[in-house]
Short mmCIF file of the C-alpha atoms (twelve columns), coordinates in Angstrom:
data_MODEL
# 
_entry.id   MODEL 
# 
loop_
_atom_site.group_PDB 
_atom_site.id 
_atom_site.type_symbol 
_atom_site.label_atom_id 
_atom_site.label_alt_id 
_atom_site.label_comp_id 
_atom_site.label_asym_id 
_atom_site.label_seq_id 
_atom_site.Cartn_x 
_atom_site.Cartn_y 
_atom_site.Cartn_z 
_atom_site.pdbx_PDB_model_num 
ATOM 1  C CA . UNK A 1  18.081 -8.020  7.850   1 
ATOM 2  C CA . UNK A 2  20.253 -11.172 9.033   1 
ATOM 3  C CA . UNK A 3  19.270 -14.467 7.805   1 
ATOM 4  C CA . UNK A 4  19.505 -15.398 11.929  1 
ATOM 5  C CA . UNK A 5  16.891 -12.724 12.746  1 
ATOM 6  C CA . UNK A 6  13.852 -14.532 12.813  1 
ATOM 7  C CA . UNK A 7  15.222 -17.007 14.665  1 
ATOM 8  C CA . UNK A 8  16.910 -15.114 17.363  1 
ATOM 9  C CA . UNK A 9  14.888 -11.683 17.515  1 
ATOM 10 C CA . UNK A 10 11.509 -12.786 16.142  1 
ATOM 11 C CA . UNK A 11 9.747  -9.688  17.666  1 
ATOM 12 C CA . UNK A 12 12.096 -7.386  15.921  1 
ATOM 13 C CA . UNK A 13 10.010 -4.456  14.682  1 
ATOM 14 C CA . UNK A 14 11.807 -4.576  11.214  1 
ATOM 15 C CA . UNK A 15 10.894 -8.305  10.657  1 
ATOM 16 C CA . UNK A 16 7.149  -7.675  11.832  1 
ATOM 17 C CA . UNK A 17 7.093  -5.070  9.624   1 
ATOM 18 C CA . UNK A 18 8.206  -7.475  6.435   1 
ATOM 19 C CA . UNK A 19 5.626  -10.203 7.728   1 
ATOM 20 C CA . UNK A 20 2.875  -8.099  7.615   1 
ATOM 21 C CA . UNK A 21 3.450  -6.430  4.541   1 
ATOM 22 C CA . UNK A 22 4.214  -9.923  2.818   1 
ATOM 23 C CA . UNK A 23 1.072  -10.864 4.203   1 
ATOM 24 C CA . UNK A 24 -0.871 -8.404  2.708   1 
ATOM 25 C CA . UNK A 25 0.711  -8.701  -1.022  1 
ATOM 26 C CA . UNK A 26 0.426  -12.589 -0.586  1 
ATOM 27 C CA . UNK A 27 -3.518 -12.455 0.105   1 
ATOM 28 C CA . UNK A 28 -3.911 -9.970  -3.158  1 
ATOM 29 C CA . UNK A 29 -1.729 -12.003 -5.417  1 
ATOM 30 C CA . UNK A 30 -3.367 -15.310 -4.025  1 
ATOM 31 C CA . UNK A 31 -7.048 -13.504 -4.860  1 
ATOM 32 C CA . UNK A 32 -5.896 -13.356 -8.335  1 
ATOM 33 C CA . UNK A 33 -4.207 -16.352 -9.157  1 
ATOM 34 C CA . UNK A 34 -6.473 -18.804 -7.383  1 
ATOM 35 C CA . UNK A 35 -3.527 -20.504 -5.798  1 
ATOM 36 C CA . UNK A 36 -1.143 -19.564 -2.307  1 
ATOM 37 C CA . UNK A 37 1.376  -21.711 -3.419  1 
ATOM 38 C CA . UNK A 38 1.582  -20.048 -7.094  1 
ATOM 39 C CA . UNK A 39 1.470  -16.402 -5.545  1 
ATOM 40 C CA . UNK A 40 4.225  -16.940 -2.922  1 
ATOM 41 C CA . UNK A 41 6.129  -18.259 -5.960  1 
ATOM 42 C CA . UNK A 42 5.181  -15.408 -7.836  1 
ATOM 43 C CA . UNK A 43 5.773  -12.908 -5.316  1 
ATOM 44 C CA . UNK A 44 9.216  -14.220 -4.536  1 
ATOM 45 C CA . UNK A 45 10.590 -15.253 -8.275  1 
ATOM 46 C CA . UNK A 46 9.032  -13.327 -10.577 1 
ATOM 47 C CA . UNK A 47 10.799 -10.047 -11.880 1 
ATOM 48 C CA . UNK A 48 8.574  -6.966  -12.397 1 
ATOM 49 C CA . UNK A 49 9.223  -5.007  -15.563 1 
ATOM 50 C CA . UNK A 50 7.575  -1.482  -13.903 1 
ATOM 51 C CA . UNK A 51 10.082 -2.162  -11.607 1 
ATOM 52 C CA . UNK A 52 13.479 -2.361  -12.721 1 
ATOM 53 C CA . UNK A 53 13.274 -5.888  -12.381 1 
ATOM 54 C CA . UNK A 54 13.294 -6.668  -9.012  1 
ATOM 55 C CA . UNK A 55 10.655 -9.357  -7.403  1 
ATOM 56 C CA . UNK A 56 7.867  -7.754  -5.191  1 
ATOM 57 C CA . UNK A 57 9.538  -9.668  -2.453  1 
ATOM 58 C CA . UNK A 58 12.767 -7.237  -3.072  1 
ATOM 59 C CA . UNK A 59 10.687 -4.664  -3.384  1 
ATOM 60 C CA . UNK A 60 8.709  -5.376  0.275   1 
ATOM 61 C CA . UNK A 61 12.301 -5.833  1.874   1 
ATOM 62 C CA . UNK A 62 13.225 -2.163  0.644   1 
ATOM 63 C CA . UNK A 63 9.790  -0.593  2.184   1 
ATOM 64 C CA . UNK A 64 7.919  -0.369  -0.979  1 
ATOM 65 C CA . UNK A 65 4.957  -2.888  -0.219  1 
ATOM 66 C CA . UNK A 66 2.082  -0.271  -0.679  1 
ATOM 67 C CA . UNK A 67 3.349  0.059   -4.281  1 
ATOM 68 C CA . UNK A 68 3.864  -3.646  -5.064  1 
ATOM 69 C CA . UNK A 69 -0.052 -3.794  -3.764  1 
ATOM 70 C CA . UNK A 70 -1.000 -1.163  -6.052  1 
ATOM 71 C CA . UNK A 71 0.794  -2.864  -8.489  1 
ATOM 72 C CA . UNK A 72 -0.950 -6.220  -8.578  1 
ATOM 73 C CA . UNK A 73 -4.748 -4.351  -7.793  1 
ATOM 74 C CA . UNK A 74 -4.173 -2.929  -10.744 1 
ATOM 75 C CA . UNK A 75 -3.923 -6.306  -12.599 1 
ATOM 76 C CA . UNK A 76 -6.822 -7.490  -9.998  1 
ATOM 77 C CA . UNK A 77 -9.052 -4.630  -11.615 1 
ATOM 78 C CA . UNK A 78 -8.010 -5.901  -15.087 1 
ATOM 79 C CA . UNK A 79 -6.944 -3.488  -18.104 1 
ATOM 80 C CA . UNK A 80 -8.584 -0.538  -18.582 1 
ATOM 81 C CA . UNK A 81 -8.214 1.046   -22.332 1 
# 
């Protein structure tokens, strides 16, 4: 997506898509760390090993929200074993 888009197209179906998803991983990280401002910083810095790397905000750009969620509810629910 352009860096202009949500400026010029806000309603664009691709950038409503990224906002909601976002959304969602931001209100599950923000449940377990206590703190929106930590979790955004989380969600957009922090590299995740089980995937290659990449930040759950890369990951939410390419589509793959629903397994950056799982991801962190999986934390949420603690370790098991």
């Amino acid at each position: 997506m352009h860096r202009n888009t949500p400026t010029a197209r806000p309603q664009a179906p691709q950038l409503q898509k990224y906002l909601q998803d976002m959304v969602r991983a931001l209100a599950m990280a923000t449940q377990m760390t206590g703190d929106d401002k930590r979790a955004a910083f989380l969600l957009r810095n922090e590299p995740l090993a089980a995937f290659g790397y990449k930040t759950a905000d890369t990951l939410i750009q390419d589509g793959r929200a629903d397994a950056v969620i799982a991801y962190l509810e999986s934390f949420a629910g603690g370790a098991a074993g």
